[in-house]
N, C-alpha and C positions, 0 to 999 in steps of 0.2 A: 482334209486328211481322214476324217471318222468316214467319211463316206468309203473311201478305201479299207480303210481299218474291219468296217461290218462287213464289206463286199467278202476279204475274205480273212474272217472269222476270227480278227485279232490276230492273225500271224503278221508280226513284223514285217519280214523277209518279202512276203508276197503282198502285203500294201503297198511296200516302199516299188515294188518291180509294176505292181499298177500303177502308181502314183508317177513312174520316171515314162510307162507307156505314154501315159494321159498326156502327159508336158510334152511329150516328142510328138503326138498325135496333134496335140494345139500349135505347137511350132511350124509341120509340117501343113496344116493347113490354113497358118496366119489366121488365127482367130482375132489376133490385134488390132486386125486390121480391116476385120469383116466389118461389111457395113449394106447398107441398103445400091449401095452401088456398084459393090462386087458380087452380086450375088446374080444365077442366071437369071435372065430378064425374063422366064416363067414364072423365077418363082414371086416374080410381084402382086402376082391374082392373089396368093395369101394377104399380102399388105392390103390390097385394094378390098377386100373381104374382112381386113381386122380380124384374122384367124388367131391371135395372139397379140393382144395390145397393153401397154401398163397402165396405170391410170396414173394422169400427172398427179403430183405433190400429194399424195393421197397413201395412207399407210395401214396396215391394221391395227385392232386393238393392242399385239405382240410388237408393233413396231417394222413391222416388213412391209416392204412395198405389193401390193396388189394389182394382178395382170386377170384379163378375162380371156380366156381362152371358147370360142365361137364354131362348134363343132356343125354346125347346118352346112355350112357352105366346103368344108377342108376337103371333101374326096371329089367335086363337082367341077374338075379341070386341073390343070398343070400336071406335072405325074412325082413318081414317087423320091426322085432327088429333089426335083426342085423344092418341096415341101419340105424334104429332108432340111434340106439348109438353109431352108427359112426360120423353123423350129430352133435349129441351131443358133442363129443370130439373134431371135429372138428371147432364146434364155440367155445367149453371152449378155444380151442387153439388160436383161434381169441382174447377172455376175456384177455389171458394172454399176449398175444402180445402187445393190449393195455393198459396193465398194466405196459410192461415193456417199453413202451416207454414213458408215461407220469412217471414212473420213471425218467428212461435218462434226460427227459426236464427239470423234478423238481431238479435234479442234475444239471443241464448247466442253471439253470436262466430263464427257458424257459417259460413266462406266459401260452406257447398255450397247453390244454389238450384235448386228445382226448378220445372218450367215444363211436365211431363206427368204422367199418370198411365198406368197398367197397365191394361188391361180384357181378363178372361179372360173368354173364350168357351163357353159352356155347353153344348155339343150332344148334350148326352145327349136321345134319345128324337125328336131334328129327323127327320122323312123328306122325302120330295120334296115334299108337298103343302107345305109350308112354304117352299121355293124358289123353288116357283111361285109363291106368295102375295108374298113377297119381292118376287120380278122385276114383278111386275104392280104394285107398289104405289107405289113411285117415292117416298119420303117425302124430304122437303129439311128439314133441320136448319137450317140458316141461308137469307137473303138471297141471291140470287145475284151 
């Protein structure tokens, strides 16, 4: 909710109308249900490339899970959906991870909840041709 809440600027009225978007946006495209088997079978070059991966049982110092995100290889095939909703699956899978850990906590007594995760940034081997490719490509992870 605070992610809507700052989106736009503490107005109730216009969180709550982003907030009921977002939900109808997730419904409408079964985020529940995404998985590595619904997705198009381009977008698998990301998986096989580990464009976004989490690191098992492994959390940071705050308590969040950590994902490495592997920018060398992301603009070097499949195109701009398919990427798109790899991205997507990729952070719901993040969504889920921290949902099943502040499970686990609220099961063991655990005050501390978490509500992000870590994403380190790979740039080994990026040069400008990938900036460019970047800048040109405009990908939108969510609904506007």
């Amino acid at each position: 909710m605070l992610r809507f809440l700052k989106k736009s600027k503490f107005d109730i009225h216009n969180a709550t109308a982003l907030l009921l978007s977002h939900i109808n946006w997730r419904l409408q495209n079964d985020l529940a249900n995404l998985s590595l088997d619904t997705l198009f079978p381009s977008s698998m070059i990301y998986y096989d490339q580990r464009f976004l991966s989490f690191l098992p049982n492994t959390l940071d110092v705050y308590g969040r899970p950590i994902a490495i995100m592997n920018l060398k290889d992301v603009w070097l095939g499949g195109n701009d959906e398919s990427l798109r909703w790899f991205a997507i699956l990729a952070l719901e899978v993040g969504r889920r991870l921290i949902f099943q850990l502040n499970e686990k906590r609220k099961r063991e007594n655990d005050i501390r909840r978490c509500g992000q995760c870590s994403i380190i940034l790979d740039v080994e081997g990026v040069g400008m041709s990938h900036i460019v490719s970047i800048r040109k490509s405009q990908i939108t992870l969510m609904n506007p």
